[in-house]
C-alpha positions as CSV (number, residue, x, y, z in Angstrom):
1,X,0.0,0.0,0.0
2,X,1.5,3.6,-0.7
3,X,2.5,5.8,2.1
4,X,1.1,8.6,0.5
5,X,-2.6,6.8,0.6
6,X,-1.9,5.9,4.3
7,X,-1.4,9.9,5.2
8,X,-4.2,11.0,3.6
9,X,-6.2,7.9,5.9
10,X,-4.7,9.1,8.3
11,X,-5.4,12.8,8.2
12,X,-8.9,12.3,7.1
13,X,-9.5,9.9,10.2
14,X,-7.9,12.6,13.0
15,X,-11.0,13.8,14.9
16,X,-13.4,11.5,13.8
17,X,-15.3,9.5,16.6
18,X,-16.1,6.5,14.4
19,X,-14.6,6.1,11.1
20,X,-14.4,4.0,8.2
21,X,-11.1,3.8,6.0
22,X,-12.0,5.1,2.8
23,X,-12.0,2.5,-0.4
24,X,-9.5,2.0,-2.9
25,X,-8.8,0.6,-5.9
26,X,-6.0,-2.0,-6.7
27,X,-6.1,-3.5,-10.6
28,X,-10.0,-5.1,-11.1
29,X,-10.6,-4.9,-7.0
30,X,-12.0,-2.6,-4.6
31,X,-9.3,-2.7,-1.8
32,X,-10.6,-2.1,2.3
33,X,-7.2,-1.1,3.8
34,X,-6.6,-2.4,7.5
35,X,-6.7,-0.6,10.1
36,X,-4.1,-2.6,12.6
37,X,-0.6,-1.9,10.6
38,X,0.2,-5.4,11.2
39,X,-3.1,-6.5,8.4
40,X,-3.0,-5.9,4.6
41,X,-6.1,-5.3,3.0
42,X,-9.0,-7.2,2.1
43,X,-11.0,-7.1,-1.6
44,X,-14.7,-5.6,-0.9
45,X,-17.7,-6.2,-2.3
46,X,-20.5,-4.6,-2.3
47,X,-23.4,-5.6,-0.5
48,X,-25.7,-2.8,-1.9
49,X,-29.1,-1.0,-2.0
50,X,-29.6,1.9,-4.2
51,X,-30.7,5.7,-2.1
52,X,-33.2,8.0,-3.3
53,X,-36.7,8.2,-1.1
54,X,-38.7,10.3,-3.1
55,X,-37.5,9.3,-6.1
56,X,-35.6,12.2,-8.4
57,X,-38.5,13.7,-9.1
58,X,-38.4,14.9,-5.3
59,X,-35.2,16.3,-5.5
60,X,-34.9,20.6,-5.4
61,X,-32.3,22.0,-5.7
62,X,-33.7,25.5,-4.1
63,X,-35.0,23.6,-1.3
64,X,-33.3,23.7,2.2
65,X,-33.1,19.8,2.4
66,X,-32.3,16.7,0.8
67,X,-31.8,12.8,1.0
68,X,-28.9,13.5,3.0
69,X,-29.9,16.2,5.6
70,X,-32.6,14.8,7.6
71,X,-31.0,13.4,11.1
72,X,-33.8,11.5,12.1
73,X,-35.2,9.9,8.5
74,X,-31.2,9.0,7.8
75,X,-31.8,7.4,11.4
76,X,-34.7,5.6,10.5
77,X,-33.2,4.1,7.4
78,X,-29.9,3.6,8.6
79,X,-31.1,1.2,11.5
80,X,-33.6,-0.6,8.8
81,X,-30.3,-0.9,6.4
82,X,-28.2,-2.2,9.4
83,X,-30.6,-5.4,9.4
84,X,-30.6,-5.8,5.8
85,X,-27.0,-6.3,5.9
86,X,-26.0,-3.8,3.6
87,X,-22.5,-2.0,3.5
88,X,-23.4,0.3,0.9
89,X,-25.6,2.8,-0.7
90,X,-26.1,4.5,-4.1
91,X,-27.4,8.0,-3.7
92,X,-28.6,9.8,-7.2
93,X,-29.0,13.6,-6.5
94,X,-27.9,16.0,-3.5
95,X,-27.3,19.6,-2.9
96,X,-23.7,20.5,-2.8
97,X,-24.5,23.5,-1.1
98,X,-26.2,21.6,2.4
99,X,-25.0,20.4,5.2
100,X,-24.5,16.5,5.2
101,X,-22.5,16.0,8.2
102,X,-25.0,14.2,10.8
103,X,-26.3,12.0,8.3
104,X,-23.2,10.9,6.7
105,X,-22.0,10.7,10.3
106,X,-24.8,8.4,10.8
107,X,-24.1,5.8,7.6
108,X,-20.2,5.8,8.7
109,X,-21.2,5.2,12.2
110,X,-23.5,2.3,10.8
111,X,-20.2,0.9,8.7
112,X,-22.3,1.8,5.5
113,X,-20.5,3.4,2.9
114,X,-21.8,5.9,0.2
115,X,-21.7,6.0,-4.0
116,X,-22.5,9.7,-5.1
117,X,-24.1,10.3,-8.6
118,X,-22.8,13.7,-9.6
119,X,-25.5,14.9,-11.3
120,X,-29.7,15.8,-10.9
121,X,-32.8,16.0,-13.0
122,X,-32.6,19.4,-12.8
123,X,-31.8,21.5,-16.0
124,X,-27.6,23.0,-15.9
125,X,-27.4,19.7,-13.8
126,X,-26.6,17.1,-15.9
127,X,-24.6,16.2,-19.4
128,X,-27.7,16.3,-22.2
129,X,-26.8,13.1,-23.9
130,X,-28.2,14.2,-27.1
131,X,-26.2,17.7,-26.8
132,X,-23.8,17.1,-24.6
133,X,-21.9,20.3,-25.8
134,X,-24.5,22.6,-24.7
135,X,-24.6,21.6,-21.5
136,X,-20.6,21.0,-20.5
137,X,-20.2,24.4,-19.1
138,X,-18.7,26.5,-16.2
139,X,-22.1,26.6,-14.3
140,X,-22.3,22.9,-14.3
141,X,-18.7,21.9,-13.5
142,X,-19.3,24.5,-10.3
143,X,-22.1,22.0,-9.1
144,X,-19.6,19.2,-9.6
145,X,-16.6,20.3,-8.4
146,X,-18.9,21.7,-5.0
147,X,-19.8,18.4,-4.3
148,X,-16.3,17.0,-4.4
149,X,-15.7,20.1,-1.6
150,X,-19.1,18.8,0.5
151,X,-18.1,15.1,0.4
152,X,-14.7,14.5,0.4
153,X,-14.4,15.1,4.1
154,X,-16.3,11.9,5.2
155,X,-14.6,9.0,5.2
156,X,-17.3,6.5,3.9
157,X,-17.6,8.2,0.5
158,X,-16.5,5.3,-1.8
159,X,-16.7,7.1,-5.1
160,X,-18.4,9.0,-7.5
161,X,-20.5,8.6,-10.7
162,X,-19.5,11.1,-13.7
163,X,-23.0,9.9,-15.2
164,X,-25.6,6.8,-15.6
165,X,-26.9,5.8,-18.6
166,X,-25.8,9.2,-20.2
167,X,-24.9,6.8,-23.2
168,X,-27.6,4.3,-23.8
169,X,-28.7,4.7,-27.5
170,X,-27.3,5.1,-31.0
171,X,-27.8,8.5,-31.2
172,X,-26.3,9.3,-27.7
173,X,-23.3,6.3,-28.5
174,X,-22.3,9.0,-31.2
175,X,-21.7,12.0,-29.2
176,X,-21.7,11.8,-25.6
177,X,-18.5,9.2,-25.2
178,X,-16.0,11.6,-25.1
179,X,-18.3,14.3,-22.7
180,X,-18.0,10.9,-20.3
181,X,-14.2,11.0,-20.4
182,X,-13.9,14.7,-20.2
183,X,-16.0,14.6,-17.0
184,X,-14.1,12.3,-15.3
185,X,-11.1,14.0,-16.3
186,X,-12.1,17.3,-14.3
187,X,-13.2,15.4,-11.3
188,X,-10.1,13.4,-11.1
189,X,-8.0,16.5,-11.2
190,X,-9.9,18.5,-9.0
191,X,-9.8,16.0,-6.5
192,X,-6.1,15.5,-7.0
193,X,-5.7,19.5,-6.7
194,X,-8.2,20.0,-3.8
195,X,-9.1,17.1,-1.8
196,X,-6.4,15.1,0.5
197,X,-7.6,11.7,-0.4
198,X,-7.8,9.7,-3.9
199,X,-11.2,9.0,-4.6
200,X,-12.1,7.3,-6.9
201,X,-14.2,8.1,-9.7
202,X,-16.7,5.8,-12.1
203,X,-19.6,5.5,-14.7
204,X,-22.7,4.0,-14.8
205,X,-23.8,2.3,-17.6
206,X,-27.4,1.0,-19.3
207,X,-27.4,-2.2,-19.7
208,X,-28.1,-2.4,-23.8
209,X,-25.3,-5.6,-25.0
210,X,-23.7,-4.1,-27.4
211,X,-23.5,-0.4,-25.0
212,X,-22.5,-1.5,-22.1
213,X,-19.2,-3.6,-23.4
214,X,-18.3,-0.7,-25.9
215,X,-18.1,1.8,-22.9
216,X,-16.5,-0.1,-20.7
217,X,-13.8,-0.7,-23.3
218,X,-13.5,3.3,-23.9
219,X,-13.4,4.2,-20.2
220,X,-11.4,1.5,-19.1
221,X,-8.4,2.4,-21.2
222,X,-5.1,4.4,-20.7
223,X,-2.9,5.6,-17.8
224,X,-4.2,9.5,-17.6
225,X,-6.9,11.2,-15.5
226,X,-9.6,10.3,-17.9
227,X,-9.8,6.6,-17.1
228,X,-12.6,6.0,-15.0
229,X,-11.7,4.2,-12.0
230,X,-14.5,1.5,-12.1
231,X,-17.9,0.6,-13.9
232,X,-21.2,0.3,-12.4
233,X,-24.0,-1.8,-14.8
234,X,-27.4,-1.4,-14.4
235,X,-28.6,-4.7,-15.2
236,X,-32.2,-6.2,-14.4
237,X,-31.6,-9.1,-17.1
238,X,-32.3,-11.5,-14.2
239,X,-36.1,-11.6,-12.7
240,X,-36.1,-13.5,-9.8
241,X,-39.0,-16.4,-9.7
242,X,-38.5,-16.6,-14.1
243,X,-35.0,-16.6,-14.4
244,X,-31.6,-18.4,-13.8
245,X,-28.4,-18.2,-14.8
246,X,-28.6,-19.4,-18.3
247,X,-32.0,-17.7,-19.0
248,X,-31.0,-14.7,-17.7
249,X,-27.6,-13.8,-19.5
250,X,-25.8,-13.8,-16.5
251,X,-22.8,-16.2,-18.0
252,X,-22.6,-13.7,-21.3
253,X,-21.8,-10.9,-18.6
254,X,-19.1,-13.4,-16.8
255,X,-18.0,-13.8,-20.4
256,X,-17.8,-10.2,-21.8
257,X,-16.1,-8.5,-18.7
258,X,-14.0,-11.2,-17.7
259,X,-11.0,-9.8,-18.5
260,X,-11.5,-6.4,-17.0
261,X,-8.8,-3.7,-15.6
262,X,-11.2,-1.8,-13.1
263,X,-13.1,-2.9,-10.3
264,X,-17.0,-3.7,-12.2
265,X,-20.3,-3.8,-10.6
266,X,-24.1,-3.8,-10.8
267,X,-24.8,-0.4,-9.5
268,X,-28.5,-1.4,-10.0
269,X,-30.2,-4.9,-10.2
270,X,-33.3,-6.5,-9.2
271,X,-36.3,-6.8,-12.0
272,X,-39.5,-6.9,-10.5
273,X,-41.7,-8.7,-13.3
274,X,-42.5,-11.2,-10.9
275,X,-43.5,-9.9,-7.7
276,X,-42.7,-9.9,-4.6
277,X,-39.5,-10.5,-5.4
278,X,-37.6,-13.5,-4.1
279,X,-33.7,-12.2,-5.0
280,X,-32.3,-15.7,-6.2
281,X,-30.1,-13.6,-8.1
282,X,-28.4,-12.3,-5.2
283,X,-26.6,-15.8,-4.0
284,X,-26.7,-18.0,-7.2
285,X,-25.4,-15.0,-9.7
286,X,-24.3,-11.9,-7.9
287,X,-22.2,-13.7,-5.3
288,X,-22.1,-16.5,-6.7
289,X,-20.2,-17.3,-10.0
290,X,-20.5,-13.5,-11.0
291,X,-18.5,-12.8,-7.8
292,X,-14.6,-13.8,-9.7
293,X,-15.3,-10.8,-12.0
294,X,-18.0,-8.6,-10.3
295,X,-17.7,-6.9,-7.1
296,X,-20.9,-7.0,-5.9
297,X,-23.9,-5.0,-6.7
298,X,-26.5,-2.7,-5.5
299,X,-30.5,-3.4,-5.8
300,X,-32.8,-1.0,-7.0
301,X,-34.0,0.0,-4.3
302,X,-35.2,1.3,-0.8
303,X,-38.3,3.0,-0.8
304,X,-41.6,2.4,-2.8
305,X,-42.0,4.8,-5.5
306,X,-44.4,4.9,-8.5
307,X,-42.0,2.1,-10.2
308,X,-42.8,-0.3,-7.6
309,X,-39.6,-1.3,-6.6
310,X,-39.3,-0.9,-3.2
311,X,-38.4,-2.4,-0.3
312,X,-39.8,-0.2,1.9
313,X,-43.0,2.1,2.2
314,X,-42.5,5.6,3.7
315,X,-45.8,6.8,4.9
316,X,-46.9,10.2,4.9
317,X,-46.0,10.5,8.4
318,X,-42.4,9.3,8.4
319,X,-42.9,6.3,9.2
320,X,-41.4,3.0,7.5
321,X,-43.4,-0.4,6.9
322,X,-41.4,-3.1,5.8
323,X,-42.3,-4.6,2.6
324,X,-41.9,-8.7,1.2
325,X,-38.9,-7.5,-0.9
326,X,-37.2,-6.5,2.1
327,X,-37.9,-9.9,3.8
328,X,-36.8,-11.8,1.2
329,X,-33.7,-9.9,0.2
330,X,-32.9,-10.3,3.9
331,X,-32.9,-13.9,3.6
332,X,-31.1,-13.7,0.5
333,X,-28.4,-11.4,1.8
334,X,-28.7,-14.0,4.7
335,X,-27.4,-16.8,2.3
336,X,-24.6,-15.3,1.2
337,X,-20.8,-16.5,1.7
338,X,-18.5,-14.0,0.7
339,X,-14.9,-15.2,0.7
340,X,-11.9,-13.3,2.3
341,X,-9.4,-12.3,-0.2
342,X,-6.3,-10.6,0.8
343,X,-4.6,-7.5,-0.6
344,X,-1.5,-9.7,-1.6
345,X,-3.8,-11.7,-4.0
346,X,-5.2,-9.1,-6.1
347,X,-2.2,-8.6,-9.0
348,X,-1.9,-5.6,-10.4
349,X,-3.3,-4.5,-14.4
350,X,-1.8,-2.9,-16.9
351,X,-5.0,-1.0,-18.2
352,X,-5.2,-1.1,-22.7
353,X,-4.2,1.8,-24.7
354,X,-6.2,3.9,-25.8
355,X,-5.0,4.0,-29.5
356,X,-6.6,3.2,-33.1
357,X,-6.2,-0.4,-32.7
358,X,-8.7,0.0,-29.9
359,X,-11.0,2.6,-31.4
360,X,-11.6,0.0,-34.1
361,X,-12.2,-3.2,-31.9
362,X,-15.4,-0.8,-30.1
363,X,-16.8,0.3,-33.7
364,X,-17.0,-3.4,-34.2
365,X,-18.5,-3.8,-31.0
366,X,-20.8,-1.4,-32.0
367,X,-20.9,0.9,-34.8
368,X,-22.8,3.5,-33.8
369,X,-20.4,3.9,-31.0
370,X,-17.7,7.1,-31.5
371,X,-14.3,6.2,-29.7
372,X,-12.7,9.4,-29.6
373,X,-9.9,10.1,-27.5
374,X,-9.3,13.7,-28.5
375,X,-11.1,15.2,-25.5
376,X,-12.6,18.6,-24.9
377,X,-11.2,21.1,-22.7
378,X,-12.2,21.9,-19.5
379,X,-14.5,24.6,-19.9
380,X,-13.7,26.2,-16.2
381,X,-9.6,25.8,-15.9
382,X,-10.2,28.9,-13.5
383,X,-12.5,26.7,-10.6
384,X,-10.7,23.6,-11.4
385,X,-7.4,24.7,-10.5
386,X,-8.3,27.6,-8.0
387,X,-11.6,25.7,-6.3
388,X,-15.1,26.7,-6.6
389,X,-14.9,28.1,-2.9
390,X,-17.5,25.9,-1.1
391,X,-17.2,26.3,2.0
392,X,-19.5,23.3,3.1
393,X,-16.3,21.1,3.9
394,X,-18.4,17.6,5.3
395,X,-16.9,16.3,7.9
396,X,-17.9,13.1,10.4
397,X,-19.4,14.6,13.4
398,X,-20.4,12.8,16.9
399,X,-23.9,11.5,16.7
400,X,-26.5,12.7,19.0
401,X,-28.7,10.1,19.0
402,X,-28.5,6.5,17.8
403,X,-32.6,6.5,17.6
404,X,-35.1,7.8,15.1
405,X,-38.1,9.0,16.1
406,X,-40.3,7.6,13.6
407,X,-41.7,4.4,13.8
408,X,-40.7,1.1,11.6
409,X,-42.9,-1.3,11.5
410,X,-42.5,-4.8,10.5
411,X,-43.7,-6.9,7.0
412,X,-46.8,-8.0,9.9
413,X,-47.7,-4.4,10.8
414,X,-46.0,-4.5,14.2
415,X,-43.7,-1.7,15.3
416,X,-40.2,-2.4,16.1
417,X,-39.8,-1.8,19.5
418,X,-36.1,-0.7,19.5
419,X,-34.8,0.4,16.2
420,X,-31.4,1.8,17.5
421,X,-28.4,1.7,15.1
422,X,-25.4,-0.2,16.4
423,X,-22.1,1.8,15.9
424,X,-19.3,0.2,14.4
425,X,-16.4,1.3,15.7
426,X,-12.4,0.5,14.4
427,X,-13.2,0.4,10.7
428,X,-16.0,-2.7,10.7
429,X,-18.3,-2.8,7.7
430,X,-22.1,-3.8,8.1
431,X,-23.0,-7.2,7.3
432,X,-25.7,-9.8,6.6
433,X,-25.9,-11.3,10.1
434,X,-28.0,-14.1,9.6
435,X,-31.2,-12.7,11.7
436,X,-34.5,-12.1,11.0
437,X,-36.5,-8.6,11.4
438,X,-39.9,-10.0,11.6
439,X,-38.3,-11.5,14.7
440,X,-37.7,-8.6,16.7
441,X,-39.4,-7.5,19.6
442,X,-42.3,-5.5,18.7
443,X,-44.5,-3.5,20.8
444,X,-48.4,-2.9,21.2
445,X,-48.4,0.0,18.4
446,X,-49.3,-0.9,15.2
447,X,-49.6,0.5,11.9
448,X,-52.7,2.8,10.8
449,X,-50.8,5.0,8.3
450,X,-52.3,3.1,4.6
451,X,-51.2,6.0,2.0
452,X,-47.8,6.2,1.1
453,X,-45.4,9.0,0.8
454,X,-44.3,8.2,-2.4
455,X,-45.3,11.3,-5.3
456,X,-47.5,10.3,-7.8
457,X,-44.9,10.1,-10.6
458,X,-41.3,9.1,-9.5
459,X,-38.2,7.6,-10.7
460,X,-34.8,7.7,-10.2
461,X,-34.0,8.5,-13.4
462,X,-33.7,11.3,-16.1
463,X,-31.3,12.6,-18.3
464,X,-28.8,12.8,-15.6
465,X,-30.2,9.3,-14.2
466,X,-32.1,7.3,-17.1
467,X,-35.2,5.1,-16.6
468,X,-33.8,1.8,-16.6
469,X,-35.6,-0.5,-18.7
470,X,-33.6,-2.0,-21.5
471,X,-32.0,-5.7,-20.1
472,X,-30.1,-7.0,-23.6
473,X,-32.7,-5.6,-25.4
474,X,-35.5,-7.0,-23.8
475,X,-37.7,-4.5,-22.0
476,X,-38.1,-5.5,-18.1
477,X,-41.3,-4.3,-16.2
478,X,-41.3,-3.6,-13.7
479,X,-13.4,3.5,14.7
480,X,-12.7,5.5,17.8
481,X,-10.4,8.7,16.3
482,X,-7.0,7.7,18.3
483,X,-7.4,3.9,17.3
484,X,-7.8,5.1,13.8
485,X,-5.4,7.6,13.6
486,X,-2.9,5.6,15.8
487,X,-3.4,2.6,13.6
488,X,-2.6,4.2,10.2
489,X,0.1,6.9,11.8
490,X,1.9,3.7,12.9
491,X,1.7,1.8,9.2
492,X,3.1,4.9,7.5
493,X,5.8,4.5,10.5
494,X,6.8,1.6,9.2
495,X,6.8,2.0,5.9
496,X,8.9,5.1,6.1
C-alpha cells in the first residue's frame, strides 16, 4: 500500500469518533485497507441498495433539504439498512450546497459506505446526452466540483458517478462518449488538486449488449486522468421467480467482462416482473459465480416509488413499513458467503491503450459507438485549479442520537420496538448477520398509516439518471479517532 494513501487515511481519520477507512482501488478490485498496521487489506464487495426516497422527481435543488440532511429519517433508514445487511448505498442527487455532516455521520457510524451520482434532474445539472456540448459548461462543473468540496471530508464516500446511462442509445453512442471521459477527467483532477484523499471516480452504464461492453472498453483504457476508476452496470436481465443463470444472460456478462482492468459492478439490479420479489439472483449469480469478475452489486431500491420497486413504504407520516422485498432480500443477503481475499492476491493491471487499434475493436463492438480520444477542454480551468470556494467542507461529526423518532414497522404491521443503530467502531463494515427482522421484539403499536409518501410520478431517473428499462434488449417491467489515527500513523511509521 503507498504511504502517500496511508497519510491521507490518516489525516482524514484525525478527529473522527467513528470512522471508516476510505475504499481504494488495486487493478480489477476494490481494496478495504486495515486498520491494525500489522493487516493488509482485504478485496470488498458490495453488499448494496440503491438511495433516493422520493424518487428524483423529489429532488430541489432551491429547497433547504435533501436525501442526506434529515437526522432523524437518515436514522430511520440507517437502522432498517443495518438489518438488511447492507455495506453500501447509491445516492442519485444532493445539494452541494447543504450540510450532510449528521447524516453521513450516521451511515459511517453504521459501517455503511456511500456512492454519489454527480448529477440531478434538474436543467444545468446534468450532461444532455443528445447535446452534450451545450450543457458541459462553467455553471455545471461548479455544481460538480462543490460536491467533491461537500463530500470529500467523510470517510465512507466510496466514489463517485461522472454519469448513468448518459450513453444508452445510437444516437447518444455518437456524441456523448467523449463528454463521459472529459467529465471524469475534471473530477479526477480536481480532487487531485483539492481534496487530501484519492477518490475514486466511475460511470454508470445502461445495460443495452452491445453499449454496455463498448463503454467499458473506452473508459477502461489508458494511464491518464480520464480513465474511470471503475464501472457500475445497471442490469435487471435476471427476474427473480423466471429466471436463472442461463436464461437470464448472466454467463454472457461473466463472459464479456471477464478480462477487466477496473473494479465492475451492478450499480443497480433486481427486476420486479414477478412480484414480490424472491432475490435468487443475489446468492446464485451476484455472489455467486459473478462474484470472480464482479464486485458486488446494489438493488434498486429502498423506498416504494411509483415504479414499484421498493423495499420499503414511507408513509406520509415518516414512518417505515417493511415490505416482502425486504424480507426476502434479507434472507437472500442471509445466504450469502463472501470469501476473504487478501490484498496480496489481487495482481496488479496494466490497463489497454487507448490507440486506433482500440478505437476500431469498439466500432466493431458497435458501430454507432464514437471512440474518440481527443477530449474537450475543461470549460472552467479557473475553478478547477483555483476551487469553486465551497465552504460546506463535510466532515464526520459525533452523533447525537442513535434513535429515530419515527416508527418502523414490521412486514406484519408491528412496530419495532427498538430500532437503535449499532455503531461500528475500528473500521467494521455492516454485514448480513443471519437474523431475521420480523423476529424482533415489537410492541403494542401498530400501523394505521395506509397512504404512502411516495409522489405520484417518480423515478430515479432522467437525463442525468435514465429510466432503466432495457436488459439486452428486452424491455423488463417492472473506529474510535485515536485507534484510527494511531493505527494508520503507525503503518506509515513503518513503511517510512
Amino acid at each position: 500500500m503507498r504511504v502517500s494513501a496511508l497519510v491521507s487515511a490518516a489525516a482524514l481519520l484525525a478527529g473522527s469518533a467513528h470512522a471508516l477507512i476510505p475504499i481504494q482501488v488495486k487493478g480489477s478490485r476494490f481494496i478495504r485497507p486495515a486498520l491494525n498496521s500489522s493487516d493488509e487489506g482485504e478485496v470488498f464487495q458490495m453488499v448494496g441498495v440503491d438511495y433516493q426516497p422520493g424518487g428524483a422527481s423529489a429532488y430541489d435543488g432551491s429547497a433547504e433539504s435533501d436525501v442526506l440532511t434529515h437526522e432523524d429519517a437518515c436514522l430511520r433508514d440507517a437502522y432498517v439498512l443495518q438489518q438488511l445487511g447492507v455495506n453500501t448505498v447509491r445516492i442519485y442527487s444532493v445539494n452541494p450546497w447543504l450540510n450532510h455532516d449528521a447524516c453521513m455521520s450516521i451511515f459511517n457510524a453504521a459501517g455503511i459506505y456511500v456512492v454519489l451520482d454527480v448529477n440531478s434532474p434538474l436543467g444545468g445539472e446534468s450532461i444532455a446526452r443528445y447535446d452534450p456540448s451545450s450543457s458541459y459548461n462553467k455553471g455545471y462543473l461548479n455544481r460538480v466540483f462543490g460536491l467533491v468540496d461537500a463530500f470529500q471530508g467523510y470517510p465512507n464516500l466510496l466514489g463517485f458517478f461522472s454519469g448513468n446511462e448518459v450513453v444508452n442509445d445510437a444516437e447518444s453512442a455518437k456524441v456523448s462518449p467523449v463528454y463521459m471521459r472529459a467529465v471524469t477527467r475534471d473530477l479526477k483532477q480536481y480532487i487531485k488538486l483539492h481534496s487530501n484523499r484519492t477518490i475514486p471516480v466511475g460511470y454508470s452504464a445502461a445495460d443495452d449488449i452491445q453499449l454496455r461492453e463498448a463503454m467499458w472498453e473506452y473508459v477502461q483504457c489508458g494511464d491518464d486522468d480520464s480513465r474511470a476508476d471503475f464501472y457500475g452496470l445497471n442490469s435487471y436481465q435476471w427476474c427473480s421467480g423466471r429466471d436463472d443463470w442461463t436464461s437470464s444472460g448472466y454467463q454472457k456478462l461473466l463472459d464479456t467482462f471477464a478480462n477487466t482492468t477496473i473494479p465492475i459492478f451492478l450499480s443497480e439490479y433486481g427486476c420486479n416482473a414477478v412480484t414480490p420479489r424472491t432475490f435468487d439472483e443475489v446468492y446464485d449469480g451476484v455472489y455467486g459465480k459473478l462474484a470472480d469478475v464482479f464486485s458486488g452489486g446494489l438493488v434498486y431500491e429502498y423506498s416504494l416509488e411509483a415504479n414499484n420497486y421498493g423495499l420499503v413504504d414511507i408513509k406520509s407520516d415518516g414512518s417505515v413499513r417493511l415490505l416482502d422485498d425486504f424480507a426476502n432480500l434479507q434472507t437472500a443477503y442471509n445466504k450469502v458467503k463472501l470469501d476473504k481475499q487478501s490484498e496480496s492476491s489481487v495482481v496488479n493491471v496494466t490497463h489497454p491503450a487507448c490507440n486506433d487499434a482500440l478505437a476500431k475493436n469498439i466500432k466493431a463492438i458497435d458501430s454507432s459507438f464514437n471512440p474518440s480520444f481527443e477530449l474537450p477542454d475543461c470549460p472552467a480551468d479557473d475553478i478547477l485549479k483555483g476551487g469553486v470556494g465551497n465552504n460546506n467542507k463535510g466532515k464526520v461529526v459525533d452523533l447525537s442520537n442513535t434513535q429515530s423518532q419515527f416508527d418502523i414497522y414490521n412486514i406484519e404491521g408491528k412496530a419495532i420496538a427498538n430500532t437503535s443503530i449499532t455503531v461500528n467502531p475500528d473500521n467494521q463494515i455492516n454485514t448480513p448477520s443471519g437474523s431475521d427482522i420480523n423476529n424482533v421484539d415489537t410492541s403494542d403499536k401498530t400501523d394505521t398509516i395506509v397512504e404512502s409518501s411516495a409522489p405520484a410520478t417518480s423515478s430515479a431517473t432522467s437525463e442525468a439518471a435514465s429510466t432503466s428499462s432495457s436488459s439486452g434488449g428486452v424491455y423488463v417491467a417492472g473506529v474510535p479517532a485515536s485507534g484510527a489515527f494511531g493505527a494508520v500513523a503507525g503503518l506509515v511509521a513503518m513503511l517510512l
